[in-house]
N, C-alpha and C positions, 0 to 999 in steps of 0.2 A: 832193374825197373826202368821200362821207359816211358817217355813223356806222355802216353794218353793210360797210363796207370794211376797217378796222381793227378791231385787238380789245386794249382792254387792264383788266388786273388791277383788280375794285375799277370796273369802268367799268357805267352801264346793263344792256349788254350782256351782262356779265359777272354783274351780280344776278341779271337775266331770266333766264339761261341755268340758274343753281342751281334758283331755283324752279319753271322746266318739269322738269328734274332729278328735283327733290324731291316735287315733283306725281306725276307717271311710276310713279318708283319705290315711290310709296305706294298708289296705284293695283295696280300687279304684286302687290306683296305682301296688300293686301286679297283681289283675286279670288285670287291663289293661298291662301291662309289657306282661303276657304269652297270652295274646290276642288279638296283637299288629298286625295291619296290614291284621285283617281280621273282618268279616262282624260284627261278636258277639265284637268286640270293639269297632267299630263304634255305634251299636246299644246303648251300654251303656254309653258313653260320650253322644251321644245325648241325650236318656235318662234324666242322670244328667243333662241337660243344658237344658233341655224341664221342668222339673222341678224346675228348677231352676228360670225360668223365669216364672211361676205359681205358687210361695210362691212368689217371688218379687211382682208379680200383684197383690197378696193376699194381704201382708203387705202394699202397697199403695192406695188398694179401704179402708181398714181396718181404714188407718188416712183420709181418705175422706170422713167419715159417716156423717153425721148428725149428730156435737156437739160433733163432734172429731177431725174435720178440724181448722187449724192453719195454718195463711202465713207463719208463725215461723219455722212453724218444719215439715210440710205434704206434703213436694213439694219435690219430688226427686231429689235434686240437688246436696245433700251431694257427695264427691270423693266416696264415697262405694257404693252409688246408683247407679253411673256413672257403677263404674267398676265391679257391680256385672250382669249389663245386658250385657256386654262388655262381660266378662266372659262365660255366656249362650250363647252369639253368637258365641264364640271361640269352644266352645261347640259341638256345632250344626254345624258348617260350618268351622273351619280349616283354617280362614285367620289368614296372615302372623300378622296386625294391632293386630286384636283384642288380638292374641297370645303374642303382644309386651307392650300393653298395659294392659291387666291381669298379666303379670310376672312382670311391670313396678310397674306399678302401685300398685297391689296386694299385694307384699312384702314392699315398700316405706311407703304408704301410709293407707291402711289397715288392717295392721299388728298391729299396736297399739291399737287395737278395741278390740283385743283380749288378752292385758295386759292389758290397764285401761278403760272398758268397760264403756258407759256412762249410760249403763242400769239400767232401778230401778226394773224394773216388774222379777220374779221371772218363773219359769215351769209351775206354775198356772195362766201365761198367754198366753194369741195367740201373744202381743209381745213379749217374751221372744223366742218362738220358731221362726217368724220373723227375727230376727234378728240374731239370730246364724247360724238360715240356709242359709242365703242372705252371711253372712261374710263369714263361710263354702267354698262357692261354690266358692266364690273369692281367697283364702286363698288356698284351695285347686286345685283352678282351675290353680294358677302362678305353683306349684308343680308339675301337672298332665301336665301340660305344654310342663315342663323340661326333664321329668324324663318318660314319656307315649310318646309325641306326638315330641319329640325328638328338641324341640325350643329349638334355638341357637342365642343368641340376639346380632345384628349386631349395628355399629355406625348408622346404618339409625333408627333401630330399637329405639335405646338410644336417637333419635333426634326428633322422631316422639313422645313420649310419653314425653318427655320434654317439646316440642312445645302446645300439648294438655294438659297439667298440666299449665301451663303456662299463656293459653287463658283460660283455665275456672276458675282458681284460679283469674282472673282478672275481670272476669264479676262476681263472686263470688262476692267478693270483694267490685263489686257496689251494686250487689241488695242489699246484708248487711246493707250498706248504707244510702239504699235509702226506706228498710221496717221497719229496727232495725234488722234484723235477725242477726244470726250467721252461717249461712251453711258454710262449710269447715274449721270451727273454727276461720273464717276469720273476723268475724265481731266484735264490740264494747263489747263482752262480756264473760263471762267463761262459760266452757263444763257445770260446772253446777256437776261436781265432780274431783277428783284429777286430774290431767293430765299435760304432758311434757308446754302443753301451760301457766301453771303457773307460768314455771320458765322462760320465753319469755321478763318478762317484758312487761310494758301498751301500750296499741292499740294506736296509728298507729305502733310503731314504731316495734313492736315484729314481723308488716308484713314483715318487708328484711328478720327475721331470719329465721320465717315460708318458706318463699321462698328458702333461702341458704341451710337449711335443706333439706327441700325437692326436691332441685337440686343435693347436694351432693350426698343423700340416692338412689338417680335414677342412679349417676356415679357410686356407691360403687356396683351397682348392675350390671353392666354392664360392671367395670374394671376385674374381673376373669375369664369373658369370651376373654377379649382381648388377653391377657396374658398366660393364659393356657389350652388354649382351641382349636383347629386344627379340620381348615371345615370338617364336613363330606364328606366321600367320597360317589358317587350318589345311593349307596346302603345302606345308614346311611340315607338317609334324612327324612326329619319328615313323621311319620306315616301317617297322613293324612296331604292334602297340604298346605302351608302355603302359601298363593297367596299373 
């Protein structure tokens, strides 16, 4: 076996992969910055988000085969499943939602996929590229958000992505329950490699912290826009609209 066969945490593979990442994503955001509020930006966000949403569809006919399918693991229900098609919609169409919910979410909830990956499959697979490109676009998409599409997250905004983390963290929760599953890392069981949910302590009780965490992590994300941050004026507003 060589090293783009496997994948783990903290490994080569794992550095290189951040910094094509972080390369990418700095890259989108420059040319979209100098091409901000005209057609050639729009074309390329969508783009990205049209894209993005055919590697997503890819990666979920891909666990739908024929003796690849599992209740367990091939049902898009995971928060990154959620918030990567969220993402692509933000994309493509400039609502106010889905813009609150990719920067909410994105950064919160997200974000740790890409310090303790639960990945095993290595470059040498079609999940390997799956998967970075779906977190990618998420990861990228709360960034391009902020910093391209000029989203400014309001208390509604902070209430609306609370309230949606909230109910699906809940019906999560049951199906868990009620298949053996683990989607959202919510069920009776471990990621299955290192991760924050270790140090949670044993199921049920690790679900208030999971929850308080991920309540906190949506305020901490939303307190510096309160505080030092002043509406734009109607010549500042977001690139495209944020309905």
């Amino acid at each position: 076996m060589n090293q783009f066969d496997s994948f783990a945490a903290g490994a080569n593979v794992h550095l290189l992969t951040l910094a094509v990442f972080s390369v990418a994503t700095c890259l989108a955001i420059t040319l979209g910055r100098r091409l901000r509020e005209t057609p050639g930006e729009i074309k390329m966000r969508q783009a990205i988000g049209l894209t993005g949403l055919i590697v997503w569809g890819g990666g979920l006919g891909r666990r739908w085969l024929p003796g690849s399918f599992s209740i367990a693991d091939s049902l898009p229900l995971q928060f990154c499943d959620v918030a990567c098609v969220v993402a692509c919609l933000m994309l493509l169409t400039g609502h106010r939602r889905a813009h609150a919910i990719t920067y909410f979410w994105g950064i919160a909830f997200c974000l740790q996929a890409f310090l303790t990956p639960t990945l095993k499959q290595g470059p040498a697979h079609l999940d390997f590229w799956f998967f970075w490109i779906n977190h990618a676009v998420i990861l990228g998409g709360a960034v391009y958000s902020v910093c391209v599409s000029r989203f400014r997250p309001r208390w509604n905004d902070f209430l609306f992505a609370a309230a949606a983390a909230t109910a699906w963290l809940c019906f999560l929760v049951i199906f868990d329950v009620l298949t053996g599953s683990n989607y959202g890392f919510v069920g009776n069981a471990n990621p299955g490699t290192k991760s924050l949910i270790d140090f949670l302590g044993p199921w049920p009780g690790r679900l208030v912290w999971i929850y308080l965490m991920g309540l906190t992590a949506l305020m901490v994300l939303w307190l510096p826009w309160r505080f030092f941050h002043r509406e734009p004026s109607a010549s500042g507003r977001c690139a495209q609209p944020a309905i």
